[in-house]
Backbone as ProteinMPNN parsed JSONL, in Angstrom:
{"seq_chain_A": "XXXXXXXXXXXXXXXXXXXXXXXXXXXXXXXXXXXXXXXXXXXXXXXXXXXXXXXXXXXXXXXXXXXXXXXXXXXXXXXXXXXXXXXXXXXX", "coords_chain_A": {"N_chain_A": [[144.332, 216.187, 244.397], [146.948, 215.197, 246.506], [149.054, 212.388, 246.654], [149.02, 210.821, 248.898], [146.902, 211.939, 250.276], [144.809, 210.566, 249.208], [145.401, 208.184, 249.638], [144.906, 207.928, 252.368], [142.569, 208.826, 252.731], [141.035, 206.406, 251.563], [141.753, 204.492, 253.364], [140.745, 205.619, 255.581], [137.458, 205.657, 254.73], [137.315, 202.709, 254.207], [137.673, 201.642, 256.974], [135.364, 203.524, 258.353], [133.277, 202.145, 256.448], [133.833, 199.479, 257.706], [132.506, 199.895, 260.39], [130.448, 200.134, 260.76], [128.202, 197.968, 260.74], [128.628, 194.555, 262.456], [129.975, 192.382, 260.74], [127.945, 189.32, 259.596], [128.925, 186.204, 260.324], [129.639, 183.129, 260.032], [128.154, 180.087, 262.087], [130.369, 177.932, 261.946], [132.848, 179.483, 260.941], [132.423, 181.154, 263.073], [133.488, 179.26, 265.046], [136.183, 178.422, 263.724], [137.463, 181.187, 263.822], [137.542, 181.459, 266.495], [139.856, 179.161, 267.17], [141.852, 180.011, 265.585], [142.43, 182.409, 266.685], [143.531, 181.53, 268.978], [145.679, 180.616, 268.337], [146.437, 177.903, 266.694], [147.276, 176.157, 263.89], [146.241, 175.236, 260.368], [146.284, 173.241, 259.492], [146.29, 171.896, 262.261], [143.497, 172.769, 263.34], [142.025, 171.6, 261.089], [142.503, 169.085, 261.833], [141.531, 169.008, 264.14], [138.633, 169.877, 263.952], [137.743, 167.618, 262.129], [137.85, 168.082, 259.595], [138.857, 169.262, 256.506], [142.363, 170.373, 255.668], [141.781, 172.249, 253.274], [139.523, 173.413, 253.403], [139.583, 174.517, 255.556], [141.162, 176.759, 255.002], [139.515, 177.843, 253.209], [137.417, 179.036, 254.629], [139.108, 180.543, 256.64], [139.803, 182.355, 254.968], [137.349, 183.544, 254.1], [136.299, 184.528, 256.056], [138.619, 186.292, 255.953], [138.313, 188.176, 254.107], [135.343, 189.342, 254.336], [136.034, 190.482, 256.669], [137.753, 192.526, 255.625], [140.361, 192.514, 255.55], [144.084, 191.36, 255.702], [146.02, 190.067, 256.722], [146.603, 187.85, 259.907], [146.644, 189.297, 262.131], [145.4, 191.459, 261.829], [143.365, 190.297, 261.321], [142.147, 189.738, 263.998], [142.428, 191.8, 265.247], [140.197, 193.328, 264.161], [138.147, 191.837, 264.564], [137.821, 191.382, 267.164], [137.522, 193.952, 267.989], [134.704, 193.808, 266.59], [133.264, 192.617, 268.198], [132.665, 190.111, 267.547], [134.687, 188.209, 269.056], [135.459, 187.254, 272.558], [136.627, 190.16, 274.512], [138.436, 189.389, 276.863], [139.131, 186.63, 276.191], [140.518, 183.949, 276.424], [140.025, 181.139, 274.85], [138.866, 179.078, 276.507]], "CA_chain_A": [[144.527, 215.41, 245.601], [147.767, 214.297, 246.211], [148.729, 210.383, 246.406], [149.263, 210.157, 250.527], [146.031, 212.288, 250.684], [144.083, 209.501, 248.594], [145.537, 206.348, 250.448], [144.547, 207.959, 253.876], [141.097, 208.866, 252.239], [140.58, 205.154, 251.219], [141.868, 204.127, 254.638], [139.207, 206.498, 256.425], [136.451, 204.963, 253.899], [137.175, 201.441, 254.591], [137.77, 202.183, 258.686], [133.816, 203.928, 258.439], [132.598, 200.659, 255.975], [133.633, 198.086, 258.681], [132.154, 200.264, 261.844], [128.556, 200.234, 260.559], [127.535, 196.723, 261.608], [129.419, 193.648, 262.028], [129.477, 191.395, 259.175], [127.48, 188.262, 259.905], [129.934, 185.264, 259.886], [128.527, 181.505, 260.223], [128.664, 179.237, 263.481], [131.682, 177.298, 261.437], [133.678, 180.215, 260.679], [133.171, 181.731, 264.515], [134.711, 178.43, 265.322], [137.571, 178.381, 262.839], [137.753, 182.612, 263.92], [138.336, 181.296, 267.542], [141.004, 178.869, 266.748], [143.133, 180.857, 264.576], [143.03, 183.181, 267.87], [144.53, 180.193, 270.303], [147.199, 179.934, 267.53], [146.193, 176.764, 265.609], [147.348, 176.295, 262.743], [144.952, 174.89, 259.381], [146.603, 171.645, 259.827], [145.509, 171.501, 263.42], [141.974, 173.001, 263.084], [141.292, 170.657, 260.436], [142.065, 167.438, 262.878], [140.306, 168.688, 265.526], [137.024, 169.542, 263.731], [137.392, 166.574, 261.507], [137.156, 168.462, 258.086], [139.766, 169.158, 255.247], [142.883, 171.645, 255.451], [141.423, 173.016, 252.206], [138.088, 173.658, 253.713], [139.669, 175.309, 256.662], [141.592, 177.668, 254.367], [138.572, 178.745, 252.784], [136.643, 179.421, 255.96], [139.824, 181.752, 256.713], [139.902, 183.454, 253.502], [135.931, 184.261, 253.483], [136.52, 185.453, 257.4], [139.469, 187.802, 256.131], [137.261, 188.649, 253.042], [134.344, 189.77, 255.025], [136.424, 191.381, 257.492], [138.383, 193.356, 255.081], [141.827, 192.087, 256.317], [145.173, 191.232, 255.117], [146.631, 188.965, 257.724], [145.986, 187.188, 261.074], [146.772, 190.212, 262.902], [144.071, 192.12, 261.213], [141.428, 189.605, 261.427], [141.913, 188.826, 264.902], [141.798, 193.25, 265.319], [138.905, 193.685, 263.443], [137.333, 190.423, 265.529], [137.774, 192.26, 268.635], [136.583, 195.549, 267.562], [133.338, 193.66, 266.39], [132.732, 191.677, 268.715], [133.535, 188.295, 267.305], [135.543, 187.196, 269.903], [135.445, 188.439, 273.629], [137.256, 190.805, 274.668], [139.014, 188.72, 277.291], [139.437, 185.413, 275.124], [141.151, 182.99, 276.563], [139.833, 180.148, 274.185], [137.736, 178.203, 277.682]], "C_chain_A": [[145.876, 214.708, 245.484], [147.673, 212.814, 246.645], [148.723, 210.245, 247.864], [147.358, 210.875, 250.856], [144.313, 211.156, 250.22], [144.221, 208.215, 249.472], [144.509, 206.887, 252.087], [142.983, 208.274, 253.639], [140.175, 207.308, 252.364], [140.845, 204.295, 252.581], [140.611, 204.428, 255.4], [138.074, 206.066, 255.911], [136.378, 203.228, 254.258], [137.114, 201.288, 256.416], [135.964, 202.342, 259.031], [132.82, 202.659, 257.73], [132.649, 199.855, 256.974], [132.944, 198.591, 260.262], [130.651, 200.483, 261.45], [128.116, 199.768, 260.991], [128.74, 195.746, 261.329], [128.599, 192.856, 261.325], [128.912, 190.198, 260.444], [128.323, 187.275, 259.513], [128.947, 183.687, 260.515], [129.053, 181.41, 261.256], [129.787, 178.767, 263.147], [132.67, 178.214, 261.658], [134.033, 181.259, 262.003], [134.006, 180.535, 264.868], [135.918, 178.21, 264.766], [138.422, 180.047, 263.751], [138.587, 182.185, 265.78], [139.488, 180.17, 267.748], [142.142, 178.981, 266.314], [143.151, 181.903, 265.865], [143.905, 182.701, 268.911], [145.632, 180.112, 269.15], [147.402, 178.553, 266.541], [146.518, 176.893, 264.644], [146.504, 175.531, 261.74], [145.248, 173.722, 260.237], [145.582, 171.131, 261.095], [144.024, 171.517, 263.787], [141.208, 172.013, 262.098], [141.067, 169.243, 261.422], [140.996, 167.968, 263.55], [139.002, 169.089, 265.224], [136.794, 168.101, 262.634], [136.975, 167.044, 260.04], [138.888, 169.111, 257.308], [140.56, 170.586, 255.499], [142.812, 172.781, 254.214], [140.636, 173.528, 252.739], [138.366, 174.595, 254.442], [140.41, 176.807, 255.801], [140.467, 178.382, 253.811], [137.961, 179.392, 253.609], [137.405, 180.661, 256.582], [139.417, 182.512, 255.332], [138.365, 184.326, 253.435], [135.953, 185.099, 254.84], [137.348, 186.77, 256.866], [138.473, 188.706, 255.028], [136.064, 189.581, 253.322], [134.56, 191.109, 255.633], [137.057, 192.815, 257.166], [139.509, 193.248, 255.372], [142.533, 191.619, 255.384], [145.46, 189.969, 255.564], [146.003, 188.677, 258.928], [145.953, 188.17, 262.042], [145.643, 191.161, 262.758], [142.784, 191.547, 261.649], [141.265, 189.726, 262.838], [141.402, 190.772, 265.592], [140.56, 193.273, 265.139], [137.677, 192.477, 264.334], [136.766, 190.365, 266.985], [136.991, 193.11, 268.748], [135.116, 194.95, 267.299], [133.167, 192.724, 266.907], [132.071, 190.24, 268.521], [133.622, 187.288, 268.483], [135.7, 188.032, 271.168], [136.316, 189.11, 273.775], [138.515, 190.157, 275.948], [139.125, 187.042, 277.277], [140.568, 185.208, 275.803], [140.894, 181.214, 276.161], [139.022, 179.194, 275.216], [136.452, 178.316, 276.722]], "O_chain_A": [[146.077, 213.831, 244.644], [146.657, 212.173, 246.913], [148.237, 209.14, 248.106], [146.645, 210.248, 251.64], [143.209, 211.101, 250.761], [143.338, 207.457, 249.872], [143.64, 206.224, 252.653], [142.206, 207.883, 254.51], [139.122, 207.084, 252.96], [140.05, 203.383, 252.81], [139.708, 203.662, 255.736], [137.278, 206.013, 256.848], [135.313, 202.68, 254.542], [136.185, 200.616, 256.863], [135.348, 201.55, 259.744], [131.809, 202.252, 258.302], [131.571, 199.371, 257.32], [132.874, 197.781, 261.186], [129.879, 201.135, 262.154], [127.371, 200.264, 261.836], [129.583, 195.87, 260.44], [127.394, 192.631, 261.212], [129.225, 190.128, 261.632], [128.605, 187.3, 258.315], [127.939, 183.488, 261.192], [130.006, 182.073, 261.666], [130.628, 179.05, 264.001], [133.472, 177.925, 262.546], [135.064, 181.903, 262.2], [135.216, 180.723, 265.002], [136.775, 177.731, 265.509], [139.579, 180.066, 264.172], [139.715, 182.488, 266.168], [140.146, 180.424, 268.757], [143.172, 178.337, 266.512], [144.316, 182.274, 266.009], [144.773, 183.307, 269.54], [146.524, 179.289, 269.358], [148.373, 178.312, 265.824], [146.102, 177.935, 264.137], [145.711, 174.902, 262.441], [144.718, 173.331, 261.277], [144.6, 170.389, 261.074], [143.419, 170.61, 264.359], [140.032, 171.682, 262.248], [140.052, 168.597, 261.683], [139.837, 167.556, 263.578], [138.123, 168.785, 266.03], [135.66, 167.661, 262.442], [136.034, 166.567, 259.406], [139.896, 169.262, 258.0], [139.974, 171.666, 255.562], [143.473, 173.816, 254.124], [140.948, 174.717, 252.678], [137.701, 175.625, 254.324], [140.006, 177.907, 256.176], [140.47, 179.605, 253.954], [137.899, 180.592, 253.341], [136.784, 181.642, 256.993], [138.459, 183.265, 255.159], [138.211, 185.424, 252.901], [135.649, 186.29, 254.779], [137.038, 187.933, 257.127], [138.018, 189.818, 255.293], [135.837, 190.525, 252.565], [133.993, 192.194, 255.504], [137.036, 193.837, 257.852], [139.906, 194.399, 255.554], [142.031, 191.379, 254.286], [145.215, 188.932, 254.947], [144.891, 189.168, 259.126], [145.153, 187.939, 262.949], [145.039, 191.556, 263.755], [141.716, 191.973, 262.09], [140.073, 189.85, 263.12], [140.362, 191.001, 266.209], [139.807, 193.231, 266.111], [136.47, 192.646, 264.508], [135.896, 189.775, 267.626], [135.96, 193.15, 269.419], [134.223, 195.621, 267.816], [132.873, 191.743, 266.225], [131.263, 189.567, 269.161], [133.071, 186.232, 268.794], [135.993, 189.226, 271.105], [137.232, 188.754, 273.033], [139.631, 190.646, 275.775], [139.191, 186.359, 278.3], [141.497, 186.013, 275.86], [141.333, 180.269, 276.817], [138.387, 178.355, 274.578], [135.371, 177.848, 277.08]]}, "name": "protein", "num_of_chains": 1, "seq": "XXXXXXXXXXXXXXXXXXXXXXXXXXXXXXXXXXXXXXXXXXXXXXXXXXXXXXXXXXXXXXXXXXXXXXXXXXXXXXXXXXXXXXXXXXXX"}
């Protein structure tokens, strides 16, 4: 097997892992998930729920974790695709 035929393998394997079911994510972490979609940054998400820019970092990290993601662009993909977050999200 060559090496491009392996990455796109492991691509296609993780692609079929996340289309099974969506992961179960807490009530907290849909609210953090729709925040980080309006553009918030930790800082800001922490004021406005009243809890710790550490805390909020973790709450991302176990979202991208879950999701299988890299970056914010990913999560917020993958968030869509599983119906996370509506499909016409405008944060109301």
């Amino acid at each position: 097997m060559t090496k491009h035929k392996g990455v796109a393998t492991a691509r296609l394997k993780r692609t079929v892992r996340r289309s099974k079911t969506a992961p179960h994510i807490t009530p907290r972490q849909r609210e953090i998930l729709r925040l980080v979609a309006l553009g918030h940054t930790n800082r800001e998400i922490a004021g406005s729920l009243k809890i710790s820019v550490r805390t909020v970092e973790v709450h991302r990290f176990n979202l991208m974790h879950r999701l299988d993601v890299r970056n914010v662009a990913q999560l917020l993909r993958q968030a869509l695709q599983q119906n996370l977050l509506p499909r016409n999200f405008s944060g109301k």
